[in-house]
DOTOR-809541 format. One record per residue (C-alpha): x, z, y; residue number from 1. Coordinates in steps of 0.05 Angstrom, whole numbers. Layout:
% DOTOR-809541
<node X="X" Z="Z" Y="Y" pos="NUM"/>
...
% end
This chain:
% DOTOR-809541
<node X="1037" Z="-820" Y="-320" pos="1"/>
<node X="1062" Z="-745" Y="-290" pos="2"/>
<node X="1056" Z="-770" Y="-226" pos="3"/>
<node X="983" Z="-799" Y="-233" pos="4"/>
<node X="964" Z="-722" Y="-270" pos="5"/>
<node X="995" Z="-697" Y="-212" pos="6"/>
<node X="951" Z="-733" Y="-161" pos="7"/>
<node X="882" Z="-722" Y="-193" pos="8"/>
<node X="895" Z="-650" Y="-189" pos="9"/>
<node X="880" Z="-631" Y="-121" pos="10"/>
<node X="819" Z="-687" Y="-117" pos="11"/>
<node X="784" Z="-634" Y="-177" pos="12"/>
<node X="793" Z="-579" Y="-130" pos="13"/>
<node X="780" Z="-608" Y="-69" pos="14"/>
<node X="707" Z="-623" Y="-102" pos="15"/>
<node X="700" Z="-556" Y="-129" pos="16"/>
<node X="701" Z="-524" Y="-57" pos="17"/>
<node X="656" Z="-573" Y="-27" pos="18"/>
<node X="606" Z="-551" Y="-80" pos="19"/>
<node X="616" Z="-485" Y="-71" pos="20"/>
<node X="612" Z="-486" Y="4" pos="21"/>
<node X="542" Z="-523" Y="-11" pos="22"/>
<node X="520" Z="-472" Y="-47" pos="23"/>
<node X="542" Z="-416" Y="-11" pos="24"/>
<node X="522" Z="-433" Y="62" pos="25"/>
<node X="451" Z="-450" Y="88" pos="26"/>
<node X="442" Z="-478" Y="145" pos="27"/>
<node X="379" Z="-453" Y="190" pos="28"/>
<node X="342" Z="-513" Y="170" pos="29"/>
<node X="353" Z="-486" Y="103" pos="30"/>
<node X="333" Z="-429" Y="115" pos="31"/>
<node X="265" Z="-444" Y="129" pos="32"/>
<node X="261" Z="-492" Y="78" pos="33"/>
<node X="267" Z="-428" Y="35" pos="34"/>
<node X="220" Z="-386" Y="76" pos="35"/>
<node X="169" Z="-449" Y="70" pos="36"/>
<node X="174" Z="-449" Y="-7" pos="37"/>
<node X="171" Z="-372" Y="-12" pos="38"/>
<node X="107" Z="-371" Y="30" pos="39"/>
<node X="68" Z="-421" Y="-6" pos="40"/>
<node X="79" Z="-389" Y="-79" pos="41"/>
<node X="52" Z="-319" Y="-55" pos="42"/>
<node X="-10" Z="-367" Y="-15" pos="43"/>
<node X="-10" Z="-401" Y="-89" pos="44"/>
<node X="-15" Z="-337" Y="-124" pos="45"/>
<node X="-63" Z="-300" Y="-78" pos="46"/>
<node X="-112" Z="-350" Y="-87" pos="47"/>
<node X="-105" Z="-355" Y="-156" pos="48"/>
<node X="-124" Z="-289" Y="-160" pos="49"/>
<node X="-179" Z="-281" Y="-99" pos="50"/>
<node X="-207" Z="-343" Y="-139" pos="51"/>
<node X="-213" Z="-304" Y="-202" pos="52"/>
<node X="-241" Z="-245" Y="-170" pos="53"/>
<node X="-285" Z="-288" Y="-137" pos="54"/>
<node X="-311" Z="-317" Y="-199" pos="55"/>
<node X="-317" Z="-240" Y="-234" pos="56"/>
<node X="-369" Z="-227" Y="-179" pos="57"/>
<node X="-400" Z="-172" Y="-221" pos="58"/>
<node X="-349" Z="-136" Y="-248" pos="59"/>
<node X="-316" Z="-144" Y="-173" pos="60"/>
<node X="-373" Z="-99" Y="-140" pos="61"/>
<node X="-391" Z="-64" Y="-202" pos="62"/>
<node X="-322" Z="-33" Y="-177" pos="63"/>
<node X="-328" Z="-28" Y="-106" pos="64"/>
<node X="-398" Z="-3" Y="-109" pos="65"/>
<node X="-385" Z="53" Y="-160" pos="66"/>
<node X="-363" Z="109" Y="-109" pos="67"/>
<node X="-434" Z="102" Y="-77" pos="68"/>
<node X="-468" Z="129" Y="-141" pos="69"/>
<node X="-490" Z="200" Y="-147" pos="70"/>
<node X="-462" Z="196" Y="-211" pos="71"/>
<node X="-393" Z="169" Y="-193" pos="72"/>
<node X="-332" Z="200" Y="-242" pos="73"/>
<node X="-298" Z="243" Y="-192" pos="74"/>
<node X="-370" Z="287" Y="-189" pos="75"/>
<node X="-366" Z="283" Y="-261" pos="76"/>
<node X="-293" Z="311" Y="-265" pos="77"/>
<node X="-307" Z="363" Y="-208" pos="78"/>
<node X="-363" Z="385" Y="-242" pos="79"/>
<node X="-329" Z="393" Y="-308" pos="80"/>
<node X="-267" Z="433" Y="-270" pos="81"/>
<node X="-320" Z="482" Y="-242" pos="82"/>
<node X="-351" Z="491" Y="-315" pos="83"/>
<node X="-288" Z="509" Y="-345" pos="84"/>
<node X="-278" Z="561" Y="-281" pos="85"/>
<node X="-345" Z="595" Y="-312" pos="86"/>
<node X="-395" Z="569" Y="-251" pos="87"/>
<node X="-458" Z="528" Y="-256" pos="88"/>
<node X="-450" Z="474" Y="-219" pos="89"/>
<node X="-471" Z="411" Y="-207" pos="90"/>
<node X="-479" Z="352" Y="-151" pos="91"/>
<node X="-548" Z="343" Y="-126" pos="92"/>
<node X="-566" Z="269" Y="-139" pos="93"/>
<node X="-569" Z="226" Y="-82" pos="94"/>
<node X="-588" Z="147" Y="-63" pos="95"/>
<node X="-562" Z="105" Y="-1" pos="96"/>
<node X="-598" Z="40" Y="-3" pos="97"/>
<node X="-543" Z="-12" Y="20" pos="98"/>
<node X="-577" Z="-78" Y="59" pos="99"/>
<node X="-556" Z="-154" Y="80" pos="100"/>
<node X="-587" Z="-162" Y="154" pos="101"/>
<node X="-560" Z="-230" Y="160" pos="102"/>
<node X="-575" Z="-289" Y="124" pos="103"/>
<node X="-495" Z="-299" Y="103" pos="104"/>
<node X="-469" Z="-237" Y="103" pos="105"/>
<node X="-461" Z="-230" Y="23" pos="106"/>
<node X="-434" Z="-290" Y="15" pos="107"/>
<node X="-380" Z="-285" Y="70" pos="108"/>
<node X="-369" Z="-205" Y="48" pos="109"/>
<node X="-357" Z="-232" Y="-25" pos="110"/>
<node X="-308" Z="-287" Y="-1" pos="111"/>
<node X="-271" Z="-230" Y="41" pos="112"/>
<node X="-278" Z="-176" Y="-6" pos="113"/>
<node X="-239" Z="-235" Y="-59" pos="114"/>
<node X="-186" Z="-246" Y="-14" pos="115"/>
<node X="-168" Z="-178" Y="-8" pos="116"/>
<node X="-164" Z="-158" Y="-72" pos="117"/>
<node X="-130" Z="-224" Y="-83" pos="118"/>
<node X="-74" Z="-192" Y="-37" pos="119"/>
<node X="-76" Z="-127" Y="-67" pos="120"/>
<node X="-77" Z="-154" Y="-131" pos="121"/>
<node X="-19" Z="-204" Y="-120" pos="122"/>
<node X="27" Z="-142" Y="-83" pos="123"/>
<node X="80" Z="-136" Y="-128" pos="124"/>
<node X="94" Z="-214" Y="-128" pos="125"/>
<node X="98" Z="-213" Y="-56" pos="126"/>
<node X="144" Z="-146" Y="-50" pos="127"/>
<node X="189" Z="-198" Y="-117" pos="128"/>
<node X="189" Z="-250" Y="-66" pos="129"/>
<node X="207" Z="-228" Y="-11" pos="130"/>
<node X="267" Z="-191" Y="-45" pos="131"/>
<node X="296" Z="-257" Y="-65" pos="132"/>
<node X="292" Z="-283" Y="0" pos="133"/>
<node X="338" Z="-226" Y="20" pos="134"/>
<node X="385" Z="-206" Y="-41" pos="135"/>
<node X="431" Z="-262" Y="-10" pos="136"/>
<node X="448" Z="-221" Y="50" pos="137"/>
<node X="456" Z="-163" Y="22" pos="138"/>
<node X="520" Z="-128" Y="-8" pos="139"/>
<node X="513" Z="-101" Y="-88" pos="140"/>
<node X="495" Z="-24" Y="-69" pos="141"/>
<node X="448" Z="-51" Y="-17" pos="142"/>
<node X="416" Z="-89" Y="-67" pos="143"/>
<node X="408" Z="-26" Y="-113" pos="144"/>
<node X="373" Z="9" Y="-56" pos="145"/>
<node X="325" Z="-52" Y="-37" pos="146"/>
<node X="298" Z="-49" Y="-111" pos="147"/>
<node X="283" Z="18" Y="-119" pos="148"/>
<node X="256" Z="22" Y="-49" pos="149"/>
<node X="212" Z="-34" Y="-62" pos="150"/>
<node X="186" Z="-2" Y="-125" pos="151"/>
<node X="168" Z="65" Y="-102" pos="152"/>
<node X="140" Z="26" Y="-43" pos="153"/>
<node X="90" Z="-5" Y="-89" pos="154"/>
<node X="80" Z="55" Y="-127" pos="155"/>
<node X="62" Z="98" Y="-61" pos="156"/>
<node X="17" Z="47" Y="-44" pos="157"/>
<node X="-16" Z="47" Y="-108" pos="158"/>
<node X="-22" Z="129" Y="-105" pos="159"/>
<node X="-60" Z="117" Y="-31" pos="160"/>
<node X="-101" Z="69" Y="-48" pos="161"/>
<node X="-127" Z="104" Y="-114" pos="162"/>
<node X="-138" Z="168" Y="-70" pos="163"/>
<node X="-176" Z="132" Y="-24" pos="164"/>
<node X="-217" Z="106" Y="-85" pos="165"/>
<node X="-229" Z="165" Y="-122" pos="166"/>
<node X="-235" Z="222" Y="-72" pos="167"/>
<node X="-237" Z="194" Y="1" pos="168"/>
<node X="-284" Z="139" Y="6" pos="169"/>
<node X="-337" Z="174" Y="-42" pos="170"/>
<node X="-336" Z="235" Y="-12" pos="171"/>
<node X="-339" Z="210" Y="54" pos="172"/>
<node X="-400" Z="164" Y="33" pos="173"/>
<node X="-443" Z="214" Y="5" pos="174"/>
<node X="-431" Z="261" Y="69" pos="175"/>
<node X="-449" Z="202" Y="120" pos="176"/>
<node X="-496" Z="165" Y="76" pos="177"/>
<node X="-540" Z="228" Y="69" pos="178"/>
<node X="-536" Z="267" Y="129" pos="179"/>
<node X="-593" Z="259" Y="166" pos="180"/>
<node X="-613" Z="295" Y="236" pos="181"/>
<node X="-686" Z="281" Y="212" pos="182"/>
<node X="-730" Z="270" Y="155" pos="183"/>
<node X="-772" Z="213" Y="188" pos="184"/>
<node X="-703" Z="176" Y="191" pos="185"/>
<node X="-684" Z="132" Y="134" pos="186"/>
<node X="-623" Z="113" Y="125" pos="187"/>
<node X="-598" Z="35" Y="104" pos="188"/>
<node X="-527" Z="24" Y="106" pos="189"/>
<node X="-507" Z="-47" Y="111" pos="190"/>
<node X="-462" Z="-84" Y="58" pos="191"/>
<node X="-415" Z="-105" Y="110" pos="192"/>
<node X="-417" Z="-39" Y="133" pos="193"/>
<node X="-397" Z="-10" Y="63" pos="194"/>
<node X="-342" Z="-62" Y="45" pos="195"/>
<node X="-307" Z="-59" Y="118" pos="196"/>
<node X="-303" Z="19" Y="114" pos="197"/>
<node X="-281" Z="15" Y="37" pos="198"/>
<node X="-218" Z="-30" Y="55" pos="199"/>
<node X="-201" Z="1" Y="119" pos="200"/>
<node X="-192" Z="67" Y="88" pos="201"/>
<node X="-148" Z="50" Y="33" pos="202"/>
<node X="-111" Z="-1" Y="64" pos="203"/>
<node X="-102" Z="59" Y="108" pos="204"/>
<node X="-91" Z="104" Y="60" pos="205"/>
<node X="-32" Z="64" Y="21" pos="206"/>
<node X="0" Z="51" Y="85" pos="207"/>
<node X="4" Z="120" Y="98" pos="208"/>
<node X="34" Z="140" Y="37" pos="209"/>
<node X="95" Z="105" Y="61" pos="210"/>
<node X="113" Z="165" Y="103" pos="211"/>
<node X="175" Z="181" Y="55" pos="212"/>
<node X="199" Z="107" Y="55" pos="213"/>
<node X="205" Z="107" Y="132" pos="214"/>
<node X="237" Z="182" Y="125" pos="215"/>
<node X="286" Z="157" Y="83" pos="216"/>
<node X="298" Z="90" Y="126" pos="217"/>
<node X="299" Z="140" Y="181" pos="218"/>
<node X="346" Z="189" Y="145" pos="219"/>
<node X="407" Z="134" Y="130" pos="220"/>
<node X="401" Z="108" Y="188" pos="221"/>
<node X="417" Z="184" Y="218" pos="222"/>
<node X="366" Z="175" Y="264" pos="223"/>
<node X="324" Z="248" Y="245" pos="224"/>
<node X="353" Z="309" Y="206" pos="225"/>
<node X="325" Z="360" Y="160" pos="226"/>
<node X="330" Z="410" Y="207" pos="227"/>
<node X="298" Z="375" Y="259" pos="228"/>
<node X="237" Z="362" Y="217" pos="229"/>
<node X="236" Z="437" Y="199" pos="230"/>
<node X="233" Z="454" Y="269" pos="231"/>
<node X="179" Z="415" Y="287" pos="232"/>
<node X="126" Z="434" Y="234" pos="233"/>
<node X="85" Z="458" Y="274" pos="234"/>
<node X="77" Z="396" Y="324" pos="235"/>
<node X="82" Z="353" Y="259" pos="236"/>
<node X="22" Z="390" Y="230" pos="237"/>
<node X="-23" Z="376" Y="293" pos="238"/>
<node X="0" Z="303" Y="300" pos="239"/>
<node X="-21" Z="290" Y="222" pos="240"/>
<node X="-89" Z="322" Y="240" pos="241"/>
<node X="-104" Z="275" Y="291" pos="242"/>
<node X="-85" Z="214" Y="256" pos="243"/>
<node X="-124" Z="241" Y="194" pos="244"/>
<node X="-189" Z="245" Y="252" pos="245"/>
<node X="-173" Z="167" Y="278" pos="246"/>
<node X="-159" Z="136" Y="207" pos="247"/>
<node X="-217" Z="175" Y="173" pos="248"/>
<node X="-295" Z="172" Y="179" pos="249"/>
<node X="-319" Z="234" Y="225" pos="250"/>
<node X="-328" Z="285" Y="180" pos="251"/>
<node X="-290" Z="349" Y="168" pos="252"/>
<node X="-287" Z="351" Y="96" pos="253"/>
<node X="-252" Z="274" Y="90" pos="254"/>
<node X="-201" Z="305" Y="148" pos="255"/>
<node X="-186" Z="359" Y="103" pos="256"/>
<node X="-177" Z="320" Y="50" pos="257"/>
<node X="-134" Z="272" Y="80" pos="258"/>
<node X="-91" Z="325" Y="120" pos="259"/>
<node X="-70" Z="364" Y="62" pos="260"/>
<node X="-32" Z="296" Y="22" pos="261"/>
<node X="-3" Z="281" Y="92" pos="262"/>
<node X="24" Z="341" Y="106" pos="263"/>
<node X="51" Z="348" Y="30" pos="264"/>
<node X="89" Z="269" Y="41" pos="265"/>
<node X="121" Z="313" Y="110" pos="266"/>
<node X="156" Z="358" Y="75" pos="267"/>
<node X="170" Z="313" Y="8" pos="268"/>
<node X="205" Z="271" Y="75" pos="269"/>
<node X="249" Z="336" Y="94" pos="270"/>
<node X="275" Z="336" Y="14" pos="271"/>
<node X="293" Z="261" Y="16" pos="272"/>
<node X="329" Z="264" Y="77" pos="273"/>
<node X="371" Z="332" Y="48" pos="274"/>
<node X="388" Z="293" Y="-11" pos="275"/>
<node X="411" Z="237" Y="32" pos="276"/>
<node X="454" Z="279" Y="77" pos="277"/>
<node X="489" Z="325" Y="11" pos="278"/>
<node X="505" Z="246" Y="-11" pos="279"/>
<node X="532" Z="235" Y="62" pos="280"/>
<node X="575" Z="302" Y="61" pos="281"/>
<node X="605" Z="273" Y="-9" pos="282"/>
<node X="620" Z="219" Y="9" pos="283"/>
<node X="658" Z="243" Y="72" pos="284"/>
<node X="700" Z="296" Y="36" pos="285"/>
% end
């Protein structure tokens, strides 16, 4: 009876290391296997929400029409600021008439416009998934770091595309929608025109706002200094400029307005990457 104990023994551990082996190691096959699964739940849950912001078609471009309005909230607000400042103020009204020149252009621009926001709307899901594809590789304080990287990647995101929204786009509409270089000019801005402007910019806009991610990246990596950022304000200052003239529509007061939050995200990048090299000089002593 001992002897038969004795022998079954090793069999039970022998089988718990082949399971563990099996669960540990993937092979590349597996690997995509994975990567397969991952991409069809955020295809799953991007339509699922394109499909019910397809379906919310007024609502949807209730929305995305509202910075066009003379009337829009951010002249409200501005106008409210500049009455509590003591002036008497107050937007002149204005109307853009937006057209359809083709016979399926709202259509096709609805189905678009729903797949975009189906993205945007399904964002954090995708940033969720994709950090369970990786959390395997990664070691415990790298995982700590992915998460809160991922978050205030969303969050920055969110913060440039609700700029774009509120401030950007409208004031850049009502500028280019109502100049006019005469009076016997009328001016009829498409709908495609409208929507592809709209998610250019603040797809634009919330990619931008990453600037402190890559810093960061940038900074552990040891690849740029503080200092060296200091030093090169100036050049930094210029460069922002002219990406703030390519990524925005071509008026001064959108460059402006885009310039100044750039160059703000520049130097919030020169405090990240101080805080990351104190932590470094820690660390050392």
């Amino acid at each position: 009876m001992e002897n038969k104990k004795r022998e079954n023994k090793p069999k039970k551990k022998r089988k718990q290391g082949r399971k563990n082996k099996s669960d540990v190691m993937l092979t590349f096959g597996g690997h995509l296997e994975v990567l397969r699964r991952m991409l069809f739940r955020i295809i799953f849950v991007v339509l699922i929400i394109s499909s019910a912001v397809f379906v919310l078609k007024d609502k949807t471009f209730e929305l995305l029409l509202a910075p066009s309005e003379w009337n829009f909230i951010t002249y409200r607000y501005i106008e409210r600021f500049m009455h509590l400042l003591g002036y008497d103020f107050a937007f002149n009204e204005f109307h853009v008439n937006l057209i359809a020149t083709e016979l399926s252009s709202q259509f096709m621009t609805h189905i678009t416009t729903a797949l975009y926001l189906g993205l945007l709307g399904a964002s954090p899901y995708i940033l969720v998934e994709l950090f369970r594809f990786i959390t395997p590789a990664l070691y415990e304080t790298e995982k700590k770091y992915s998460v809160r990287v991922a978050i205030i990647v969303y969050l920055l995101f969110v913060v440039g595309v609700l700029m774009s929204y509120y401030i950007l786009f409208p004031i850049s509409f009502r500028f280019l929608g109502t100049y006019s270089v005469s009076s016997v000019i009328e001016s009829n801005i498409t709908l495609k025109s409208y929507i592809s402007t709209f998610t250019t910019l603040t797809l634009v806009m919330g990619l931008v706002f990453q600037l402190p991610v890559i810093a960061f990246l940038l900074g552990r990596l040891g690849v740029v200094s503080s200092e060296m950022l200091k030093k090169y304000r100036k050049y930094a200052f210029i460069i922002i400029m002219i990406v703030a003239a390519i990524i925005t529509p071509p008026d001064v007061m959108t460059l402006i307005l885009v310039t100044i939050p750039l160059y703000l995200l520049y130097e919030i990048s020169i405090i990240v990457i101080k805080r990351i090299e104190k932590k470094k000089k820690k660390c050392s002593n």
